[in-house]
C-alpha angles and dihedrals in degrees: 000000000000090000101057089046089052096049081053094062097046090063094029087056094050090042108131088222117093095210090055093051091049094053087038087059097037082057086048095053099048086041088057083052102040104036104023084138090059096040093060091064127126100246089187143341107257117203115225140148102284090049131264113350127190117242126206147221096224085059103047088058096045086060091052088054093063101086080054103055081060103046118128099239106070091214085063094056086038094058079043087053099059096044088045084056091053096044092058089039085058096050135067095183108052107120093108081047091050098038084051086047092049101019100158109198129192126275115261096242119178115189112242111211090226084203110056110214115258107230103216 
């Protein structure tokens, strides 16, 4: 029933009620320690460049977190901390999942002529 659960969460974790998305990430949390086995499972084969790559359901649910982490009451991304924490505990392979989680892009500079030109 891992699947279904799973598919619970999910919802549970983009609810627009704050209460919803705490017990979403509590049951996140029991289910890292109860079930870490099950958690480390290949949901699907992604293609990619490189070739097939696993993907996993620990980071499928990471990427769910992200909008809780977020969220405007700080008990709410405290309760998405700590089931953040026992997703990465669960994984070995998470780097894509981290650098997604903390993807710095480059600032959107635009050069500013400090001399307009005079039209004459």
């Amino acid at each position: 029933y891992i699947e279904a659960v799973e598919t619970v969460l999910i919802v549970g974790l983009e609810d627009a009620n704050p209460s919803v998305r705490k017990e979403a990430c509590h049951v996140l949390v029991l289910l890292c320690s109860v079930q870490k086995e099950r958690m480390q499972a290949v949901v699907r084969m992604e293609a990619t460049r490189t070739g097939e790559e696993p993907r996993y359901r620990y980071g499928e649910l990471i990427t769910c977190l992200k909008t809780t982490l977020k969220h405007k009451h700080a008990s709410v991304r405290t309760m998405g901390i700590s089931a953040l924490g026992a997703l990465m505990l669960v994984g070995q392979k998470n780097m894509e999942v981290v650098e997604d989680l903390v993807a710095w892009q480059l600032p959107n500079i635009i050069p500013v002529n400090p001399k307009p030109s005079t039209i004459n």
